[in-house]
C-alpha positions in Angstrom: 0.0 0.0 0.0 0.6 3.6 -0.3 -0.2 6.8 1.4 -2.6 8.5 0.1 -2.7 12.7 0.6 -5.1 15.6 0.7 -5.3 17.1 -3.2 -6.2 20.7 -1.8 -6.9 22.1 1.4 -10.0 21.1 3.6 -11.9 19.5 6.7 -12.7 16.0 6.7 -16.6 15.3 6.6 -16.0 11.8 6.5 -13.4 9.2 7.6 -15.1 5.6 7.7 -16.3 2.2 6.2 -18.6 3.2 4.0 -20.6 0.3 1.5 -18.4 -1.9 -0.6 -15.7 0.8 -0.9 -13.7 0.2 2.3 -12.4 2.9 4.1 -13.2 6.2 2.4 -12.7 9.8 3.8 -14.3 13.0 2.1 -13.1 16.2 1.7 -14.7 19.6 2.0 -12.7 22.3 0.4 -15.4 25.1 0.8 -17.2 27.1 -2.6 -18.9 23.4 -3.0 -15.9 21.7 -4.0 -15.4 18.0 -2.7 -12.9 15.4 -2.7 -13.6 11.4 -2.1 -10.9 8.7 -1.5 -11.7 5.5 -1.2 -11.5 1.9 -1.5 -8.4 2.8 1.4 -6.8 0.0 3.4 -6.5 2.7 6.7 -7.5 5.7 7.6 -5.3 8.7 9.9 -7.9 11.8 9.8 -10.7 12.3 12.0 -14.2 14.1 10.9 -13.3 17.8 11.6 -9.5 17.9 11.1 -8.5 20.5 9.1 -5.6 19.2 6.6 -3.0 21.0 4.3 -2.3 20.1 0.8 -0.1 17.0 0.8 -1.4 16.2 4.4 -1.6 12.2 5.2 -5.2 11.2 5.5 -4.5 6.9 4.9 -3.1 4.3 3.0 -4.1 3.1 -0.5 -5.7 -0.6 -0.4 -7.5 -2.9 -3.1 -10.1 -1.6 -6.1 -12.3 -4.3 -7.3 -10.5 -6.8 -8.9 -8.2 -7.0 -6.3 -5.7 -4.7 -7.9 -3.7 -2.1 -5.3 -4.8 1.0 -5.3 -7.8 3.6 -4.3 -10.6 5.7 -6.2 -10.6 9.2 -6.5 -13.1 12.0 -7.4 -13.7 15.8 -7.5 -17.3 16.8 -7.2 -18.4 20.4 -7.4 -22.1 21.3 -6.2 -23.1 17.1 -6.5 -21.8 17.0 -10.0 -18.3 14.5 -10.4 -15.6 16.6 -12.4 -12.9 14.9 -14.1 -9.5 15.4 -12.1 -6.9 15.4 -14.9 -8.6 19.5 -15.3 -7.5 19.7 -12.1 -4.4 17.6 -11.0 -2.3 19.3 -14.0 
């Protein structure tokens, strides 16, 4: 596994098991932009901890198929964006 770190700045609004995705923590960066990690093996960040750019918020663990790794999305007002837009 990997760690996995905060894209941007924000507060965590969740940090649990959540459905068939494993762990997954989401991110709120304010002006109705989100971030969502999941399918992670562990978790480090509570609900309400504010994190920095880069900060640690878990370790990567499996996508379906078994494969390593962990899913990852922007949303902005509900709607999924596509990250490469973003990431660059």
């Amino acid at each position: 596994s990997q760690d996995v770190s905060a894209s941007a700045p924000g507060e965590v609004m969740f940090a649990s098991e959540y459905l068939s995705m494993g762990y997954m923590v989401v991110l709120d960066h304010q002006d109705g932009y989100y971030t969502i990690y999941g399918y992670l093996g562990q978790v480090v960040v509570s609900v309400g901890d504010e994190l920095d750019p880069g900060s640690a918020l878990g370790r990567s663990g499996s996508v379906p198929g078994g494969r390593p790794g962990y899913y990852f999305e922007i949303r902005r007002g509900g709607e999924p964006l596509n990250p490469v837009e973003y990431l660059q």
